[in-house]
Structures are given as structure tokens and as C-alpha cells.
C-alpha positions as CSV (number, residue, x, y, z in Angstrom):
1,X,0.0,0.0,0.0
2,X,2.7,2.4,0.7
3,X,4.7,1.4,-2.1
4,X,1.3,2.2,-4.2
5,X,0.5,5.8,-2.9
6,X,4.2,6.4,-3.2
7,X,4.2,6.0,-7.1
8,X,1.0,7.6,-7.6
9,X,1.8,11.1,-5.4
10,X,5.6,11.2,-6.2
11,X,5.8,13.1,-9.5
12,X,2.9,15.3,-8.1
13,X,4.6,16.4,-5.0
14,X,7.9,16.9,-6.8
15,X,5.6,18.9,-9.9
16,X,3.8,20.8,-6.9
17,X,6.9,21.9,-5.2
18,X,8.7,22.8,-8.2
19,X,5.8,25.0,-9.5
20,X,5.0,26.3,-5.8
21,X,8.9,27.6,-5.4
22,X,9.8,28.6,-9.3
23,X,12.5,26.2,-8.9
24,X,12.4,25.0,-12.8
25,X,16.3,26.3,-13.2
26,X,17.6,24.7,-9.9
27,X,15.7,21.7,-9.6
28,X,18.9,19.7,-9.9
29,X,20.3,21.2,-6.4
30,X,17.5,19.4,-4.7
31,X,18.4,15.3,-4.3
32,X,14.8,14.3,-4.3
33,X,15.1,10.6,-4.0
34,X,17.0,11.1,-0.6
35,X,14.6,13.6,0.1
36,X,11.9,11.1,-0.4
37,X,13.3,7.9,0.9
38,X,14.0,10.2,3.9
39,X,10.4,10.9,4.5
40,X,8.8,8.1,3.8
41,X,10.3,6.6,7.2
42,X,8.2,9.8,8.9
43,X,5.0,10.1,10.3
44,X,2.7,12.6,8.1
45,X,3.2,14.8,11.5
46,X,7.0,15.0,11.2
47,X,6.8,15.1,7.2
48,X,4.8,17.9,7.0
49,X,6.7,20.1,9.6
50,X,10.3,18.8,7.9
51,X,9.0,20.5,4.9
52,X,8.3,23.8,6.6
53,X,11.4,24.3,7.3
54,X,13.5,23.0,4.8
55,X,11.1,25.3,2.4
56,X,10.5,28.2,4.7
57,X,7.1,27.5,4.7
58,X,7.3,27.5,9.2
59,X,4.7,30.2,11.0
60,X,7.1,32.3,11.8
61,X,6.7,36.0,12.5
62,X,8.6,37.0,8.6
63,X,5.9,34.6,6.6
64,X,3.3,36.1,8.7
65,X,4.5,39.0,7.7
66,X,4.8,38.1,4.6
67,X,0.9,36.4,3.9
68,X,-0.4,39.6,6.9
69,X,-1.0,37.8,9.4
70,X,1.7,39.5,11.5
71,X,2.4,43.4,11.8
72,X,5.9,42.9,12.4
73,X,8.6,40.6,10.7
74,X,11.1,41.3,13.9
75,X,11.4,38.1,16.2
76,X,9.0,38.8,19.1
77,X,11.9,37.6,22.0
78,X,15.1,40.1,20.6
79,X,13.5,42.4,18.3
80,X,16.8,42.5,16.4
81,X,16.2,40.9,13.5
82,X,13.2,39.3,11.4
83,X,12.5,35.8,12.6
84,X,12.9,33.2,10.2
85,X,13.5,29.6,10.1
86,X,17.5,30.3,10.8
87,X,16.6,32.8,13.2
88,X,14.4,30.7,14.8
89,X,16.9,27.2,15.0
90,X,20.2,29.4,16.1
91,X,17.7,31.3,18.8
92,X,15.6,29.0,20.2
């Protein structure tokens, strides 16, 4: 069943994110068959937040910004700088 539901979603999630990031002149940067065999020993939980970070899709204050959901892009603990996903892991 997993193998299945593999084969069927993979060229869609790799079109989707492709399309989704504009990343039709770097796609070969991205090693999507380790990034897949990596996942698919994840829980959906732990797949779906993996891939807010390593796209910069994470609710931090800068996308919420970003989509308005925020007033402020600045971290809300230093005020320094805007909190991001690299922010956010050297800052805890």
C-alpha cells in the first residue's frame, strides 16, 4: 500500500513543489530521491513540519508577515532581526 500511494503522489509532489517555489532552473540542487526515501520513514506529522522548514514555509513572524497575518517581521523575544527559520533554529 505504501509502495502504491508512493508511485502515484511522487511526480505530483515533486511537480507541486517545483511550481509552488519557481525552482524550474535549480531543480537539480534538490536530491529528491534522498529527500523522499528520507520521508517516507516519517509520520505525516513529522513530514509535513520537515518540509516547513526546509522550504521556509514554518509560521514564523517573517511569513506572517509576509501572507499579513503578523504586523511585524522582527522576532518577538530580541527584536533584532526578522524571525525566520534560521533565526528561529540558532535562537531557540
Amino acid at each position: 500500500n505504501g509502495r502504491i500511494q508512493y508511485k502515484l503522489w511522487k511526480g505530483k509532489a515533486c511537480d507541486y513543489a517545483q511550481g509552488k517555489l519557481q525552482l524550474y532552473d535549480s531543480t537539480a540542487l534538490v536530491e529528491w530521491g534522498a529527500l523522499s526515501r528520507h520521508h517516507r520513514h516519517l509520520s505525516w506529522q513529522r513530514r509535513a513540519t520537515s518540509l516547513k522548514m526546509i522550504f521556509q514555509w514554518a509560521p514564523t513572524n517573517a511569513r506572517k508577515f509576509v501572507t499579513h497575518q503578523s504586523d511585524t517581521p522582527l522576532c518577538p523575544l530580541c527584536h533584532l532581526s526578522n524571525k525566520t527559520v534560521a533565526h528561529m533554529l540558532k535562537f531557540p
